[in-house]
C-alpha positions in Angstrom: 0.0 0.0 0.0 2.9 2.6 0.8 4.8 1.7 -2.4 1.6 2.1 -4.2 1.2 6.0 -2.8 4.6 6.7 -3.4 4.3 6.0 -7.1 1.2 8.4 -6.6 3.1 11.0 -5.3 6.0 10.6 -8.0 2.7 10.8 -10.6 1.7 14.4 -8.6 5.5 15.1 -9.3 5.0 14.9 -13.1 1.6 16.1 -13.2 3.0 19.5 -11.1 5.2 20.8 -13.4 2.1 23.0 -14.7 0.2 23.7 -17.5 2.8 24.8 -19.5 4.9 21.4 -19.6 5.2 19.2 -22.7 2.9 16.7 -22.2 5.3 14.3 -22.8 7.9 15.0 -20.6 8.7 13.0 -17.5 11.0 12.5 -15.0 13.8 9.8 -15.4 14.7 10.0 -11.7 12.6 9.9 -8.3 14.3 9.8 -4.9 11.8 9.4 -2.4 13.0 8.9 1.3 11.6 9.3 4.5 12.7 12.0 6.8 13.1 11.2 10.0 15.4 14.3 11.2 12.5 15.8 13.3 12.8 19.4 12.0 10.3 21.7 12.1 11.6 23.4 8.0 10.0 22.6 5.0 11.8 23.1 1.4 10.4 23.0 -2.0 12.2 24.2 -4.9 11.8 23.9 -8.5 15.5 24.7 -9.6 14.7 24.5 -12.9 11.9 22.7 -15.5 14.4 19.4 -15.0 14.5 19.3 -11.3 12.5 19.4 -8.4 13.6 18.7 -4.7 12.1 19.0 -1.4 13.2 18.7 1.9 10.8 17.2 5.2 7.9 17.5 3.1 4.7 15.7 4.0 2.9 13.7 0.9 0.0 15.7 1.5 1.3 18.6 0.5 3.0 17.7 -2.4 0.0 15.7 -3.7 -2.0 18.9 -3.2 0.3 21.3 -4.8 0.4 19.2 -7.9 -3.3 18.7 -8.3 -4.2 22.1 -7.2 -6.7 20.9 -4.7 -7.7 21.7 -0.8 -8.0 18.8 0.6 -7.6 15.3 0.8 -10.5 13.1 2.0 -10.0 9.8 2.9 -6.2 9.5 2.9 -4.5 7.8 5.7 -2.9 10.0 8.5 0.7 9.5 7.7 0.2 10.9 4.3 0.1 14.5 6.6 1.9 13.7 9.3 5.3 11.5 8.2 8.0 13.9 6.0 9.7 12.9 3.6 12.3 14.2 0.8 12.2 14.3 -2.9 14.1 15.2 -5.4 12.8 14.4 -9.3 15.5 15.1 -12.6 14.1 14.7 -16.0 16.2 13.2 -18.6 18.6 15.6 -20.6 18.3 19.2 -20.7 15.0 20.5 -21.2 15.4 24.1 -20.4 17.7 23.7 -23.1 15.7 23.0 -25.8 12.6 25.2 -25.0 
């Protein structure tokens, strides 16, 4: 069940990269690993339209941000409460080629 909702959150991943995005493009790369540092600090950056990385994140959020919606009904309580950190590259250099 948790391997299945962490391909989901790798999907929100892909679908987040906005409207804009090639419809084909996709990430070649997902790191997903729980954080279990304790800290209070939340990163998200998009460094550019090939990477994103965030640091003692919950799912929740992410999952939100990428589908543009308020709330998530029905989702187990770790999805808000554990962190975790991500960081997704897509293949080559697409900021390159735009």
């Amino acid at each position: 069940m948790i391997a299945r909702f962490l391909l989901l959150v790798a999907a929100a991943i892909a679908v987040g990269q906005g409207p804009a995005a090639d419809p084909e493009a996709r990430f070649e790369v997902v790191s997903i690993k729980r954080n279990v540092s304790g800290a209070e600090d939340i990163g998200i950056n998009q460094r550019s339209i090939s990477m994103f990385d965030s640091t003692n994140v919950p799912l929740s959020g992410v999952i939100m941000r990428a589908y543009q919606v308020k709330n998530m009904a029905g989702a187990p309580d770790w999805v808000s409460t554990d962190r975790y950190d991500i960081v997704a590259k897509a293949p080559g250099n697409p900021a390159a080629t735009k």
